[in-house]
C-alpha positions in Angstrom: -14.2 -7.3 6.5 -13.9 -8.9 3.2 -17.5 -8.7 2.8 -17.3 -4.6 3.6 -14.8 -4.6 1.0 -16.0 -6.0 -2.2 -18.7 -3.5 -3.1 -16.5 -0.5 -2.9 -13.8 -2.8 -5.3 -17.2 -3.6 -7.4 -18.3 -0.1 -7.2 -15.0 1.6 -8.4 -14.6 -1.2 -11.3 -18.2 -0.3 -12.4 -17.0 3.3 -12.6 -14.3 3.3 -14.5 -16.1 0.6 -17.1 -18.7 3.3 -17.6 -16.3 6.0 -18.1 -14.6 4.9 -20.2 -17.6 3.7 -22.4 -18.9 7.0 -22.4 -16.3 8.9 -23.2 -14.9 6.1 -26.3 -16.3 8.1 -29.0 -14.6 11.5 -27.8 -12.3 12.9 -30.4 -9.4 14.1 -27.6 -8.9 10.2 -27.0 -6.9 10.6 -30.4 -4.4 13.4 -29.0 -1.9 10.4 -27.9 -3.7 6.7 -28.0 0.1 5.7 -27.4 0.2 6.9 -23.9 -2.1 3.9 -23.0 0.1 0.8 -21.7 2.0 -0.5 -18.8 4.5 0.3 -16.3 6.6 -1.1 -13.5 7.1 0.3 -10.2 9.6 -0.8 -7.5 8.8 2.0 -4.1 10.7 2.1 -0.9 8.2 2.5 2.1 8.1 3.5 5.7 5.0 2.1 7.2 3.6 4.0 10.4 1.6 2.4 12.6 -1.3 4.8 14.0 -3.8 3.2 17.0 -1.4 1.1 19.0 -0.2 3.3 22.2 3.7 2.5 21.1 3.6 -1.0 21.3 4.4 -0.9 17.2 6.9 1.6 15.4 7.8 2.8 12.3 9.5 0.4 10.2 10.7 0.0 6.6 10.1 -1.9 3.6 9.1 -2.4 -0.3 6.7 -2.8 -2.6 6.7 -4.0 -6.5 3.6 -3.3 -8.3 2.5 -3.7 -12.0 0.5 -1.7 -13.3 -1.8 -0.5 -16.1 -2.7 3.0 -17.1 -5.6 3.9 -19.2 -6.9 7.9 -20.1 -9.8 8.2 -20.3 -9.1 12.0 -21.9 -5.8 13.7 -23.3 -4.9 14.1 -19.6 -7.4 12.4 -17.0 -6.5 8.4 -16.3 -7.0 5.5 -14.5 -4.5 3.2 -13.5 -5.3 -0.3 -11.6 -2.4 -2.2 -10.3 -1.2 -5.5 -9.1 2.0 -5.9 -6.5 3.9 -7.6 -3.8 4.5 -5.8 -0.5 6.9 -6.2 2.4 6.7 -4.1 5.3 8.1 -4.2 8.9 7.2 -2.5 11.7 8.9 -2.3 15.3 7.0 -4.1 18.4 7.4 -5.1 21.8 6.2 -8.1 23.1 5.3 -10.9 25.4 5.5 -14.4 24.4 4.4 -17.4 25.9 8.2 -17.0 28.4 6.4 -14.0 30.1 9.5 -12.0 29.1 9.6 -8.7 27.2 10.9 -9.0 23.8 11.6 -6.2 21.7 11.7 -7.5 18.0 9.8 -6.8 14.4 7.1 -7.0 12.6 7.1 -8.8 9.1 4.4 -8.9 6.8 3.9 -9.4 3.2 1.4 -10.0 1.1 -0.4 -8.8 -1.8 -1.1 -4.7 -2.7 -4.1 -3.9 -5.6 -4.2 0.2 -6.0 -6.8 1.7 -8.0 -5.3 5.2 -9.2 -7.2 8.0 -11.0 -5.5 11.0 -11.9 -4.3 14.1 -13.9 -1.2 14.9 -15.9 0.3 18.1 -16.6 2.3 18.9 -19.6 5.4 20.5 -18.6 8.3 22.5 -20.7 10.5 20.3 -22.1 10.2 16.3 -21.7 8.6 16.5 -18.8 5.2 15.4 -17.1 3.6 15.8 -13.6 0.9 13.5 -12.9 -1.1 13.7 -9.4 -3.3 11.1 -8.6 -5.6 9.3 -5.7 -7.2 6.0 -4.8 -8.0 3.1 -2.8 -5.5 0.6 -1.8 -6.3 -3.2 -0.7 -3.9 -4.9 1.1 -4.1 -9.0 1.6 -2.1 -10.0 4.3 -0.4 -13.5 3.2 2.4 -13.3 6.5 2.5 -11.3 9.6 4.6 -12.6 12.4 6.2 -11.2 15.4 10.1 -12.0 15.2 12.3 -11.3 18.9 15.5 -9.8 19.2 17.5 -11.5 21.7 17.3 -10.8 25.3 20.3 -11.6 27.1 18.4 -10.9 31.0 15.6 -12.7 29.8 15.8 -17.2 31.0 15.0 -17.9 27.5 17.2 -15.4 25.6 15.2 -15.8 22.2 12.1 -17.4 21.7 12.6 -20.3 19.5 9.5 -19.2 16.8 8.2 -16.0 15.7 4.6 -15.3 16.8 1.7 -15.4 14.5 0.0 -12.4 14.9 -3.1 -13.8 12.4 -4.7 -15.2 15.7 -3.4 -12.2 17.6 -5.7 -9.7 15.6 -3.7 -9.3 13.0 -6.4 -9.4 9.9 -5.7 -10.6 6.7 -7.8 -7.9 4.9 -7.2 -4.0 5.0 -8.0 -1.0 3.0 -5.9 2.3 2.6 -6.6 5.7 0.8 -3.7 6.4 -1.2 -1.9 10.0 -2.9 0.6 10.0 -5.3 2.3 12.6 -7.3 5.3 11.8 -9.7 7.6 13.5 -12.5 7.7 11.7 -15.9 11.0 12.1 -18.2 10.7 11.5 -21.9 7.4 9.5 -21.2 9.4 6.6 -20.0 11.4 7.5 -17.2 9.5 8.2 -13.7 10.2 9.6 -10.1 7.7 9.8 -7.4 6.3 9.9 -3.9 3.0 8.4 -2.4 1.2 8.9 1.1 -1.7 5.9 2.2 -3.8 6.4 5.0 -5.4 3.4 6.5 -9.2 3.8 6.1 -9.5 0.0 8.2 -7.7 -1.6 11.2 -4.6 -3.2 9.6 -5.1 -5.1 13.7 -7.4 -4.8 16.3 -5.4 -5.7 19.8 -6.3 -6.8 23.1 -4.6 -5.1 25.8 -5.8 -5.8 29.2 -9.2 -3.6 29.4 -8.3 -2.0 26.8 -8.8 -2.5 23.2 -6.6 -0.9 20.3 -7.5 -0.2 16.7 -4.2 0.2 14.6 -4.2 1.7 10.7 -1.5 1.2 8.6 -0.2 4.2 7.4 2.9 4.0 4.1 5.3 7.2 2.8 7.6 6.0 -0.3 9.4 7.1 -2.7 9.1 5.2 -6.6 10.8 4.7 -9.2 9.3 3.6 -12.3 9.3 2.6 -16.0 6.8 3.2 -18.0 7.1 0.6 -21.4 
């Protein structure tokens, strides 16, 4: 996986290096040379599991993400990015009781978007900027926690299950949208789609084998310094 992953990473960095070199000696890169800098982002996310025949379910979570935005013209950018993620994610469950457990997901880890996008100058102090990219997300913790079941001999298991040997893989890749309303070039709203483009878990059911994608909706807000 990691090993599918680092070209495209390589591929995209090599891109954006070139482009910008090309383009240094343009005369619009003088229109606003402030605009180049750094912003934080704190989003609220639903995560949507895709691929696992209800045995996960939408959950909720956050992510914090640094990130630093470069344009490459008066209007077209690039912005890479650095952040923590948590996410959870409903799940049923059998343990080593052989008991049903309903319970959660948690996982966290660590989130790198690469963003490259447009923004639109509109009346007033505002901006629109639209924007799309890849996503990399490095799984540090994913664990399935039970709810207590009061029918069941052991009511709650004593230890959440590690789902890193249950399929769970440490590595995945999402494709990512974003579109969000600047205020007085500080002050920013916005929402974002990601798609999983990789199994965020590949499970073993019986005969059966199931390949589940992340999927994230969440709505920012952000500073821009």
């Amino acid at each position: 996986m990691i090993s599918r992953l680092i070209p495209l990473v390589l591929f995209i960095s090599c891109a954006a290096t070139s482009g910008a070199q090309a383009i240094g000696a343009n005369p619009t890169l003088a229109e606003n040379p402030a605009r180049h800098g750094w912003s934080a982002h704190l989003a609220f996310e639903l995560t949507t599991p895709t691929g696992s025949q209800g045995r996960w379910s939408t959950g909720g979570g956050a992510t914090f993400t640094i990130a630093y935005t470069y344009y490459l013209t008066s209007r077209w950018f690039i912005s890479p990015g650095l952040g923590g993620f948590y996410n959870t994610m409903g799940t049923d469950f059998i343990p080593e009781y052989g008991t049903l457990y309903e319970g959660t997901i948690k996982n966290f880890g660590v989130r790198v978007p690469v963003y490259s996008g447009y923004n639109f100058k509109l009346p007033g102090d505002f901006e629109l900027a639209v924007a799309t990219g890849p996503a990399i997300n490095i799984n540090v913790y994913a664990r399935e926690h039970a709810s207590p079941n009061f029918s069941a001999e052991v009511i709650e298991p004593d230890k959440p299950v590690n789902l890193f040997g249950r399929g769970f893989n440490h590595v995945d890749l999402q494709w990512s949208f974003f579109a969000g309303l600047t205020y007085r070039e500080h002050y920013c709203v916005g929402i974002s789609a990601a798609f999983g483009l990789t199994n965020v878990a590949t499970i073993t059911d019986g005969p059966c084998t199931l390949h589940v994608h992340r999927n994230n909706v969440a709505l920012l807000l952000s500073y821009k310094f």
